[in-house]
C-alpha positions as CSV (number, residue, x, y, z in Angstrom):
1,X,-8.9,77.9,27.9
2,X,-10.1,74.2,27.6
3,X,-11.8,74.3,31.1
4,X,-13.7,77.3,29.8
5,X,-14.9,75.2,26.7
6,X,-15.7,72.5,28.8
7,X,-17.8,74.5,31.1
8,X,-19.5,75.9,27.7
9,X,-20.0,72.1,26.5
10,X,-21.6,71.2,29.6
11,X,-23.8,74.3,30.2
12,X,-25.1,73.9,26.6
13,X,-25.3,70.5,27.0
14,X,-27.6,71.0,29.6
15,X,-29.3,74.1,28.8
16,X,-30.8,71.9,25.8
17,X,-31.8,69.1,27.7
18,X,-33.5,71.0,29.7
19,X,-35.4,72.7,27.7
20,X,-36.5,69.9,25.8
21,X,-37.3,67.9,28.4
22,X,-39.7,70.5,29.4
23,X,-40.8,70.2,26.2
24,X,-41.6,66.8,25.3
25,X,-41.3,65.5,28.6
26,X,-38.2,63.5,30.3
27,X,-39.4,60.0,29.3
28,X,-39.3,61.4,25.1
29,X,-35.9,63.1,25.8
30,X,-34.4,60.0,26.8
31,X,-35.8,58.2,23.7
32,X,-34.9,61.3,21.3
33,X,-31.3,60.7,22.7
34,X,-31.3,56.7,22.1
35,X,-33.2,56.9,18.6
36,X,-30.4,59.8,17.6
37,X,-27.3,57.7,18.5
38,X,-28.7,54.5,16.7
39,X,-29.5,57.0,13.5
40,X,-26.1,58.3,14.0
41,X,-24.5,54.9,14.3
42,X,-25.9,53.8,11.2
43,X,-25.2,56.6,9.3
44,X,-21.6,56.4,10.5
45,X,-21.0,52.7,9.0
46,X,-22.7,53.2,5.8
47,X,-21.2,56.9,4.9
48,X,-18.0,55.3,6.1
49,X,-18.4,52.8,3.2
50,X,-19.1,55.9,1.1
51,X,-15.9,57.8,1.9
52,X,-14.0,54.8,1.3
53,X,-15.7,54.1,-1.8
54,X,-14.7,58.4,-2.9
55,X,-11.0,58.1,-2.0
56,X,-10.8,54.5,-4.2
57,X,-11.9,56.2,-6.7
58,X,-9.9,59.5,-6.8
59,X,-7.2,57.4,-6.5
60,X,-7.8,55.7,-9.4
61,X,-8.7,59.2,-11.3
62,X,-12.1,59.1,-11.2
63,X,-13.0,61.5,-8.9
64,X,-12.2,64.3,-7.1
65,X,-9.8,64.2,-4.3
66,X,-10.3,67.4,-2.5
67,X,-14.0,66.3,-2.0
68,X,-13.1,62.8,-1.0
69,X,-10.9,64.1,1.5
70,X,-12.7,66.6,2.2
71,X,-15.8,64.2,2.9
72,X,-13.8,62.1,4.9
73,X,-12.7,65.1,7.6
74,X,-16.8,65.9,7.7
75,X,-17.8,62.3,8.1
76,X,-15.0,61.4,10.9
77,X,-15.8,65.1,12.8
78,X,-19.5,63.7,12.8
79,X,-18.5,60.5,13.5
80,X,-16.6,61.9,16.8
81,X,-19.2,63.9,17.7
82,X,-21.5,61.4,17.8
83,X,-19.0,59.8,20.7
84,X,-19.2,62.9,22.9
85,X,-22.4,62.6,24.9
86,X,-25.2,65.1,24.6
87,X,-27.9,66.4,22.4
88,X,-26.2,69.2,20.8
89,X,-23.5,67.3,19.8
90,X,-25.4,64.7,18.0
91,X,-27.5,66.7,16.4
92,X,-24.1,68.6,15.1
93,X,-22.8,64.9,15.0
94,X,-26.1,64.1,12.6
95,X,-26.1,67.3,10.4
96,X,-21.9,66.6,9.3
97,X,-22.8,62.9,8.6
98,X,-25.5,63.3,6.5
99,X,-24.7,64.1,2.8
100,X,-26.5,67.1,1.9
101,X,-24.9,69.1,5.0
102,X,-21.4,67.8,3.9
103,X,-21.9,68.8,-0.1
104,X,-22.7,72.7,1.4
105,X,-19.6,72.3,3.7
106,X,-17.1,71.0,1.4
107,X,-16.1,74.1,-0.4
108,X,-15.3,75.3,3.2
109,X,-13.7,72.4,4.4
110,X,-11.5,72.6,0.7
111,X,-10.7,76.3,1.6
112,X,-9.7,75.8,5.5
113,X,-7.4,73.2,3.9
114,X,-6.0,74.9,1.1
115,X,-4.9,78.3,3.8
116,X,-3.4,75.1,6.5
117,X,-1.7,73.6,3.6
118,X,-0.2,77.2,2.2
119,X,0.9,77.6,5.9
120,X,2.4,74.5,6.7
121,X,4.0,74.3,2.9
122,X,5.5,78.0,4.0
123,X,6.9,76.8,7.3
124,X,8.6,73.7,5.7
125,X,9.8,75.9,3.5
126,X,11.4,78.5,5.7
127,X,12.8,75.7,7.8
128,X,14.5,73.8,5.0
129,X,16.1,77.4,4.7
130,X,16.9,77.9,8.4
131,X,20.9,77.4,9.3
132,X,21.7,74.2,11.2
133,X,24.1,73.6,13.7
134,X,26.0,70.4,14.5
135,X,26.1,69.1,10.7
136,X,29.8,68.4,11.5
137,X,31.5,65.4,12.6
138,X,31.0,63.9,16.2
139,X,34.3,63.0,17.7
140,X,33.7,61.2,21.2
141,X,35.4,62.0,24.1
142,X,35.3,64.2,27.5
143,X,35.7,67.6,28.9
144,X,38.6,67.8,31.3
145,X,38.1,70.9,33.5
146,X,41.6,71.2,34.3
147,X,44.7,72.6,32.3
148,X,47.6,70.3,31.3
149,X,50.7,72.0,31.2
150,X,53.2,69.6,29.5
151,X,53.9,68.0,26.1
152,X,51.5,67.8,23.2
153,X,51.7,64.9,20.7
154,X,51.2,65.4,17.2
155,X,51.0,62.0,15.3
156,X,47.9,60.0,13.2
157,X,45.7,57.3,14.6
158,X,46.5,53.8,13.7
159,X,44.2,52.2,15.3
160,X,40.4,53.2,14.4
161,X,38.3,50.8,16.6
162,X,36.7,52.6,19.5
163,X,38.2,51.7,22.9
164,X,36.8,52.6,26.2
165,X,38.4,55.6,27.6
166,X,40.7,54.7,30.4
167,X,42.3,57.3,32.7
168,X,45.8,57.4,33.2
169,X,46.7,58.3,36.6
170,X,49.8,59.9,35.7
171,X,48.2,62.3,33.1
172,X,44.8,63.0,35.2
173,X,45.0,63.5,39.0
């Protein structure tokens, strides 16, 4: 499954290069890539400040925290895709970090997180509900494969600091 997305990524990858190139010429492709990832890197620091700047201030109650979250998710997918070499993915790298892309894409981001959120919530929930096994006490000791046929001892322990197990020879062959 992931080698067959790679293998998309790199066909499309290359597919666009090549057709731009042929377009504008190798020498213009080349800049169009360089010129893209400085735009992108700037964009990156200064919507970064922005993000951080929305989450201060829904979490001091002035804004909305669904779109500060929401903003952050679109500006770090951008940010990562600006990392991941190619045209296609810095132009998609471009379009998430620049505002007026992420302001139509926050309702959606809102909704796929609202559903993951329901699900998760929902699985929590069933496993808080789920039985457990092995809530009781541990008691140490070992599994002795062998019957013992003789006395058994019924008494109380006096002493309660763990000692070593030692084997008796007489009781244990």
């Amino acid at each position: 499954m992931y080698a067959a997305l790679f293998l998309l990524y790199v066909v499309v990858e290359i597919a666009a290069l090549v057709v731009v190139g042929h377009a504008i010429g190798a020498l213009w492709t080349v800049l169009l890539l360089l010129g893209g990832t400085l735009v992108g890197l700037l964009l990156m620091r200064s919507q970064w400040r922005r993000v951080m700047e929305g989450l201060r201030r829904a979490a001091s109650g002035e804004g909305s925290p669904g779109a500060a979250v929401a903003d952050g998710a679109l500006v770090a997918l951008g940010s990562a895709l600006m990392f991941v070499p190619g045209l296609v993915t810095s132009v998609l790298g471009l379009l998430f970090l620049i505002p007026p892309t992420r302001w139509m894409l926050r309702p959606v981001v809102v909704l796929l997180a609202g559903r993951r959120a329901a699900t998760v919530a929902a699985g929590a929930e069933a496993f808080a509900r789920a039985p457990r096994r092995g809530r009781g006490e541990v008691i140490e000791g070992e599994v002795v494969d062998e019957v013992f046929e003789g006395e058994v001892f019924e008494g109380e322990v006096i002493d309660e600091e763990p000692r070593t197990p030692t084997r008796d020879p007489r009781v244990l062959p």
